[in-house]
TORKEMAR-827986 format. One record per residue (C-alpha): residue number from 1; residue in one letter; x negated, y negated, z negated. Coordinates in Angstrom, 2 decimals. Layout:
BEGIN
MARTI/n/res/u/v/w
MARTI/NUM/A/X/Y/Z
...
***
This chain:
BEGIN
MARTI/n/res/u/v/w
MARTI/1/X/0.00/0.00/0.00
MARTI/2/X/-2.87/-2.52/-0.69
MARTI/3/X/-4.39/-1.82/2.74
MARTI/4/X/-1.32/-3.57/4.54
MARTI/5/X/-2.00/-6.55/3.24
MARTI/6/X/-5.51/-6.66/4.30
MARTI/7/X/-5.24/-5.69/7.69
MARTI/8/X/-2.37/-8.51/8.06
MARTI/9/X/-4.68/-11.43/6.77
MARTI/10/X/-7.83/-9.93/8.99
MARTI/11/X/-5.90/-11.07/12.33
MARTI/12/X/-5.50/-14.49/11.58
MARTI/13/X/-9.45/-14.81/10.35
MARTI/14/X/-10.51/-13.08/13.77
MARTI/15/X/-8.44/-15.43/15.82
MARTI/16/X/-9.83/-18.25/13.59
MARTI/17/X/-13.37/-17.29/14.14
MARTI/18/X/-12.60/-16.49/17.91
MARTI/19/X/-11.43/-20.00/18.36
MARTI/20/X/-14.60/-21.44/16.86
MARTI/21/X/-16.66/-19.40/19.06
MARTI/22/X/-14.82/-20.60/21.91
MARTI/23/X/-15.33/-24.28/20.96
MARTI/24/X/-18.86/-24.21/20.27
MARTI/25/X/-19.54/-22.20/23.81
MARTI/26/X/-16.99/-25.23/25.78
MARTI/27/X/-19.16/-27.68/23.93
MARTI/28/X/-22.58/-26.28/24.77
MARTI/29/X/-21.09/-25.95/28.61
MARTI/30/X/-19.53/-29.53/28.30
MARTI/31/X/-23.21/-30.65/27.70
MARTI/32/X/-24.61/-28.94/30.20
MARTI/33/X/-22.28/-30.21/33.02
MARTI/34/X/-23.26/-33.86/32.34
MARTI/35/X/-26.86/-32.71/32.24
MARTI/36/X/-26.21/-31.12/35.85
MARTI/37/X/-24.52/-34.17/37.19
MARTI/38/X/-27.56/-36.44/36.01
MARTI/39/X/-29.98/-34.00/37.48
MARTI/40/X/-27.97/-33.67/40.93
MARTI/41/X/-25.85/-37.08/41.97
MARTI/42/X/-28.34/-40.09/42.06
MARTI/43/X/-25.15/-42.46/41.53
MARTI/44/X/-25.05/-41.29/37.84
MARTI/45/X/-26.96/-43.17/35.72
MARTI/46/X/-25.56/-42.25/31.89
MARTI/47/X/-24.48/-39.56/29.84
MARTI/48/X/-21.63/-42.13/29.16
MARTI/49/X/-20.92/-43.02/32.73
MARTI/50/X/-20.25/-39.21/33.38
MARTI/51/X/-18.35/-38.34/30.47
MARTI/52/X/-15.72/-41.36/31.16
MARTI/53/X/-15.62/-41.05/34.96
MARTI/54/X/-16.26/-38.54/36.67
MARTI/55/X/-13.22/-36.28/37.61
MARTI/56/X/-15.13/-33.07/38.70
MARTI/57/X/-16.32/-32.86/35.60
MARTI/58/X/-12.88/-33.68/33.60
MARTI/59/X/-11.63/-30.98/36.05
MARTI/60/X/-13.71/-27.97/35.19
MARTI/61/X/-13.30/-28.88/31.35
MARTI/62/X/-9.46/-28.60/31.96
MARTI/63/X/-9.97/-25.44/33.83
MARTI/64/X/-11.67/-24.21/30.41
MARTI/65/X/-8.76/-25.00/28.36
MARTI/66/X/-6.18/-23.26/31.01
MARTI/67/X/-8.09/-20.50/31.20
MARTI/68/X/-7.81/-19.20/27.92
MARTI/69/X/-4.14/-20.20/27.65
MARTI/70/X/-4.43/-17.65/30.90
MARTI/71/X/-6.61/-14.66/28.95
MARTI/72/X/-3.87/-14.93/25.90
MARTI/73/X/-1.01/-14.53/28.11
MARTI/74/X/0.42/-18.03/27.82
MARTI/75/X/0.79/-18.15/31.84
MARTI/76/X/3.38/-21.56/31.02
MARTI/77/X/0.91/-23.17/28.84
MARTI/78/X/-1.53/-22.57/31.09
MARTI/79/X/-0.28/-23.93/34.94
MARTI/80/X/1.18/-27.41/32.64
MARTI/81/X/-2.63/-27.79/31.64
MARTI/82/X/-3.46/-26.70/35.55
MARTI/83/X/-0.90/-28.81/36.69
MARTI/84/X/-1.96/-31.87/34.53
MARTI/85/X/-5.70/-31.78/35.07
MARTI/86/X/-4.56/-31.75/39.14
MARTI/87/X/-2.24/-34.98/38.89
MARTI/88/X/-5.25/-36.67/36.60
MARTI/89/X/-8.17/-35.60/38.97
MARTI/90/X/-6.61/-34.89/42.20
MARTI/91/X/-8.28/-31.02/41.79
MARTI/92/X/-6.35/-28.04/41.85
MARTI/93/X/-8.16/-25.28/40.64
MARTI/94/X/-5.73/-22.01/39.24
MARTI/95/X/-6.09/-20.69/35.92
MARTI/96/X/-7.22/-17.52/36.74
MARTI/97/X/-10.08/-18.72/39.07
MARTI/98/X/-13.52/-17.93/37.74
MARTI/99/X/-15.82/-20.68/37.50
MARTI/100/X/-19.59/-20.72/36.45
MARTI/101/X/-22.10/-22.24/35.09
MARTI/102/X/-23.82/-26.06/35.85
MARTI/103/X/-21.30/-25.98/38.94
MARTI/104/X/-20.77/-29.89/39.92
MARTI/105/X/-17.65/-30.99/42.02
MARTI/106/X/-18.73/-34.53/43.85
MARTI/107/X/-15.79/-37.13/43.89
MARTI/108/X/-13.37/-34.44/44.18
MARTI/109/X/-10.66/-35.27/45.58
MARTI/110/X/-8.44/-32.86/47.16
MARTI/111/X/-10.55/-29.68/46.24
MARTI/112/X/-8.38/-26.33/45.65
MARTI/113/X/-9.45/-23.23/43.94
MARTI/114/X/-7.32/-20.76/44.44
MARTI/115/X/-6.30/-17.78/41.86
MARTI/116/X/-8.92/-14.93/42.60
MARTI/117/X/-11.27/-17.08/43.42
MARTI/118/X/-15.28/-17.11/41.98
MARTI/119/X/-17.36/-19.95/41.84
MARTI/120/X/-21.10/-18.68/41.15
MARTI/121/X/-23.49/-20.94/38.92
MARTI/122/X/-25.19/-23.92/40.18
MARTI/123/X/-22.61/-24.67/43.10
MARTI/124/X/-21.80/-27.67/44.35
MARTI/125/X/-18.35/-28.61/45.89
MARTI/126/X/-17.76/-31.73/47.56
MARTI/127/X/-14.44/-33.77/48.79
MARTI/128/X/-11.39/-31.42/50.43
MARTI/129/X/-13.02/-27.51/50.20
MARTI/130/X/-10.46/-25.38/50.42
MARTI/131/X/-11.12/-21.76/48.62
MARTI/132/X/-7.79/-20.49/49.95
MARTI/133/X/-6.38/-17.00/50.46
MARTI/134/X/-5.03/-15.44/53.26
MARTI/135/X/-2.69/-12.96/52.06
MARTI/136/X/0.33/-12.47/50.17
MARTI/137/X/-0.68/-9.44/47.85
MARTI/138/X/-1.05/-9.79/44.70
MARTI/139/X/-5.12/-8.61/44.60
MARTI/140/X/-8.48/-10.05/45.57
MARTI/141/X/-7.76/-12.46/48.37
MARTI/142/X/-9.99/-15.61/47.59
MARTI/143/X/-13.76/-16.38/48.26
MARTI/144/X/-16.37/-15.16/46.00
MARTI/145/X/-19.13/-17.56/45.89
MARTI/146/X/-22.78/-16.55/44.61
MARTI/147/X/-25.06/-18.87/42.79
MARTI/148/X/-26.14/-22.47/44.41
MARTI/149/X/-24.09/-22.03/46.61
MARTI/150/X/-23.15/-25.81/48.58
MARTI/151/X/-19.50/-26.57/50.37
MARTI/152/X/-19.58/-29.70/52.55
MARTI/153/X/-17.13/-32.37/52.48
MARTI/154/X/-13.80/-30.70/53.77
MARTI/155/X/-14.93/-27.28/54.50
MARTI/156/X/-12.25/-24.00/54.28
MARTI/157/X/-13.52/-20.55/53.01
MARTI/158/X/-10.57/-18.27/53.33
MARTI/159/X/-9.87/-15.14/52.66
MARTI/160/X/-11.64/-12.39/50.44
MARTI/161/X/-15.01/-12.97/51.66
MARTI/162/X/-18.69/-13.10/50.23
MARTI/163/X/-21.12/-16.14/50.27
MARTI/164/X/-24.46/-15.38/49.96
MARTI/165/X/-26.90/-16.55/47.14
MARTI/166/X/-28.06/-20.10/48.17
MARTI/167/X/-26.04/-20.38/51.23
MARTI/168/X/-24.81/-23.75/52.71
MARTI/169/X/-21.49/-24.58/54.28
MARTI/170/X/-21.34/-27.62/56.74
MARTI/171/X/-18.62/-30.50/56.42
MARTI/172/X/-15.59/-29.62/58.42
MARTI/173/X/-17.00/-25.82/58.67
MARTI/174/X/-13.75/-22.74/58.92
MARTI/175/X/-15.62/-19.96/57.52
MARTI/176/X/-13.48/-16.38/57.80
MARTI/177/X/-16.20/-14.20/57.66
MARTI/178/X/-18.81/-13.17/55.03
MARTI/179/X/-21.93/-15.29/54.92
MARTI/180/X/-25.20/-13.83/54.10
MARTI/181/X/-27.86/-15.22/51.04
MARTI/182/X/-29.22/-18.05/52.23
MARTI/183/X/-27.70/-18.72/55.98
MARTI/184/X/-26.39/-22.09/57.22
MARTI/185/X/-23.16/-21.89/58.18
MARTI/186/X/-21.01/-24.44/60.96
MARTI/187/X/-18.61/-24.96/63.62
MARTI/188/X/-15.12/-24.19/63.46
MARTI/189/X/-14.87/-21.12/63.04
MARTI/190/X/-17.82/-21.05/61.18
MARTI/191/X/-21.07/-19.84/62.66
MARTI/192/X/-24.30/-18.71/60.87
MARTI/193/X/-27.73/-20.88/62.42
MARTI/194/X/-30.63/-18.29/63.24
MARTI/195/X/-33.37/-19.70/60.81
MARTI/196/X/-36.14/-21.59/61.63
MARTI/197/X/-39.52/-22.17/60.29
MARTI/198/X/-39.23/-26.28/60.60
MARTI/199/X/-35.81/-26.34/59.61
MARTI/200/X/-36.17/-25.18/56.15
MARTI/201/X/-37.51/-28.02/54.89
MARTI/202/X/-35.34/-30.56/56.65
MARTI/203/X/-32.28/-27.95/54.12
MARTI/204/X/-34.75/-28.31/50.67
MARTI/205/X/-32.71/-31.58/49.55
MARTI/206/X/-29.43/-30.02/47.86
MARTI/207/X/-26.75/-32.62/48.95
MARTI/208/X/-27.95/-32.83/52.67
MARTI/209/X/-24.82/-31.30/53.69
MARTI/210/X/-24.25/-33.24/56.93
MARTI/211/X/-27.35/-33.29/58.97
MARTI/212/X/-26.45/-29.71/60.22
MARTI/213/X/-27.50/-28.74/63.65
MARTI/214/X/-24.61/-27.77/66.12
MARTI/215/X/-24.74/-24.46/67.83
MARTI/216/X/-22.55/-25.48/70.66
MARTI/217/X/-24.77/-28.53/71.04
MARTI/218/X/-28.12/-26.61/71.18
MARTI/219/X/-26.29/-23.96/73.45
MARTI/220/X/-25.65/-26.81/75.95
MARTI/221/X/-28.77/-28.68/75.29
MARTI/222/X/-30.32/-25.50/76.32
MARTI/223/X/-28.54/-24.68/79.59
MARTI/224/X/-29.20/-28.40/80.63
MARTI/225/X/-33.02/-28.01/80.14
MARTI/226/X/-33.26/-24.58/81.81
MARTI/227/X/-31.33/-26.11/84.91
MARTI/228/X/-33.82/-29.21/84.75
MARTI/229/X/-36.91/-26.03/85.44
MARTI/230/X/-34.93/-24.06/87.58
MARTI/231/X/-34.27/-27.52/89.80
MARTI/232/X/-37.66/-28.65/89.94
MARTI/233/X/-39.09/-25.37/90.70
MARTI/234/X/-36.73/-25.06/93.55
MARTI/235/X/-37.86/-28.52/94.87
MARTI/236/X/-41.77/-27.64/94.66
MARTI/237/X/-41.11/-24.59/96.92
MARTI/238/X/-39.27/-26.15/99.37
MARTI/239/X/-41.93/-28.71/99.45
MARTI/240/X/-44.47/-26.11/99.89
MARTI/241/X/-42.79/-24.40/102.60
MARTI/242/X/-41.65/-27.77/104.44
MARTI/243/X/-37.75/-26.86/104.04
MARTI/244/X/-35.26/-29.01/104.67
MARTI/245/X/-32.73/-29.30/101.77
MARTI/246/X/-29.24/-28.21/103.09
MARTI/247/X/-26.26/-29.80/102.50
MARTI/248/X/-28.04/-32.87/100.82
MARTI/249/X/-25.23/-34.87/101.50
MARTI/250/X/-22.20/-32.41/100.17
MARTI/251/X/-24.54/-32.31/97.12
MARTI/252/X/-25.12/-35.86/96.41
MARTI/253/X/-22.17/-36.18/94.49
MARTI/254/X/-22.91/-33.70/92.34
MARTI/255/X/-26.16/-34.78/91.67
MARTI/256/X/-25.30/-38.36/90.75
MARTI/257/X/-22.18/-36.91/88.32
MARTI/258/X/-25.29/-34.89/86.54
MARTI/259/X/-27.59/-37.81/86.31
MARTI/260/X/-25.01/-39.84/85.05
MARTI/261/X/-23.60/-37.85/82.14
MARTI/262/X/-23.95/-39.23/79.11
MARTI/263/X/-26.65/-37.89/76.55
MARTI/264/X/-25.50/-35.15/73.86
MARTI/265/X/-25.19/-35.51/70.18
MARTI/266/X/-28.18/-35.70/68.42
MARTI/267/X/-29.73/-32.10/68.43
MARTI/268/X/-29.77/-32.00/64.81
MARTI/269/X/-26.43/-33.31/63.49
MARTI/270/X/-26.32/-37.21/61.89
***
């Protein structure tokens, strides 16, 4: 009879000391986003400045708070906090989503997280990304983002896909298809750039998320220059052999259209 009583006043002391736990870990983390944002956005210039302002940050600490409403079971509780922390920031991440470490949504605005989504540590989210689903089963159907991880301004990642360790995402990219540690990925749909040995460097700055190279560009660029060769090769040999170029005057007009279009993007994005 005098264990009953015990075992009732135990629960309430575990939840107690659970709830502590919690705190002290959402503080530590709390201190470790502004850190991040100090170390990462050049416009920040005080622990102050971040705490009052910044609504990437505000986000994620809401996403804390509606998370473990979400782990208890209080599913209500927990898409009012959701819902809240989206009208206040303008960044709709679900309570379920799983978010790490040091991650560091820029300006915000517009970003949605969706329900099975994962968010590896270090990331860095920018204006509009969409981690959306493309299914209507209840299971898996989100991206699952690996550590340092970067999402330009506006970029989609749908469905249940991996993203590489360290990989980038270009502004405006679609991505539907997994995405390898490390690759570049742009274009619409997304497109993974063959690495290069002088790119790398031009990639080392973390928030140089716009001054992607096109593929479509460099395919053209490179069909251009091979027909430059091929032309003047064809004009050396019929120099050497004293031919008379046919049809020079049914051609004309296509020579003058090529002369006269206008130069490509720059080869490199910007």
């Amino acid at each position: 009879m005098s264990e009953e009583p015990q075992a009732a006043e135990s629960e309430p002391d575990s939840s107690k000391a659970d709830f502590w736990h919690w705190l002290r870990d959402t503080l530590q983390r709390a201190r470790e986003d502004i850190e991040c944002v100090l170390e990462r956005d050049p416009a920040a210039r005080s622990a102050l400045e971040v705490l009052l302002t910044y609504p990437g940050v505000h986000a994620i600490w809401f996403h804390r708070v509606a998370q473990r409403l979400w782990r208890k079971e209080r599913v209500l509780g927990a898409r009012v906090v959701a819902h809240a922390a989206r009208f206040i920031t303008g960044i709709e991440i679900h309570p379920a989503a799983r978010i790490g470490r040091r991650v560091f949504i820029d300006h915000g605005m517009g970003v949605v997280i969706g329900e099975t989504a994962s968010v590896g540590d270090e990331c860095i989210l920018f204006k509009g990304v969409v981690l959306g689903g493309t299914q209507a089963e209840r299971k898996l159907r989100h991206p699952q983002l690996g550590r340092r991880v970067v999402v330009g301004t506006n970029a989609c990642i749908l469905g249940n896909i991996q993203i590489g360790e360290g990989a980038r995402i270009g502004s405006g990219s679609v991505v539907v298809r997994p995405v390898p540690p490390g690759a570049t990925v742009v274009g619409v749909p997304g497109r993974v750039i063959p690495p290069k040995s002088d790119r790398r460097a031009r990639f080392d700055a973390t928030l140089d998320h716009a001054s992607l190279p096109d593929p479509i560009n460099e395919m053209l660029r490179s069909l251009r220059d091979e027909n430059e060769r091929l032309r003047s090769r064809l004009e050396k040999i019929e120099a050497a052999l004293a031919l008379p170029a046919e049809n020079e005057e049914h051609d004309s007009h296509l020579i003058d259209a090529a002369t006269s279009t206008p130069d490509l993007p720059p080869q490199h994005g910007g």
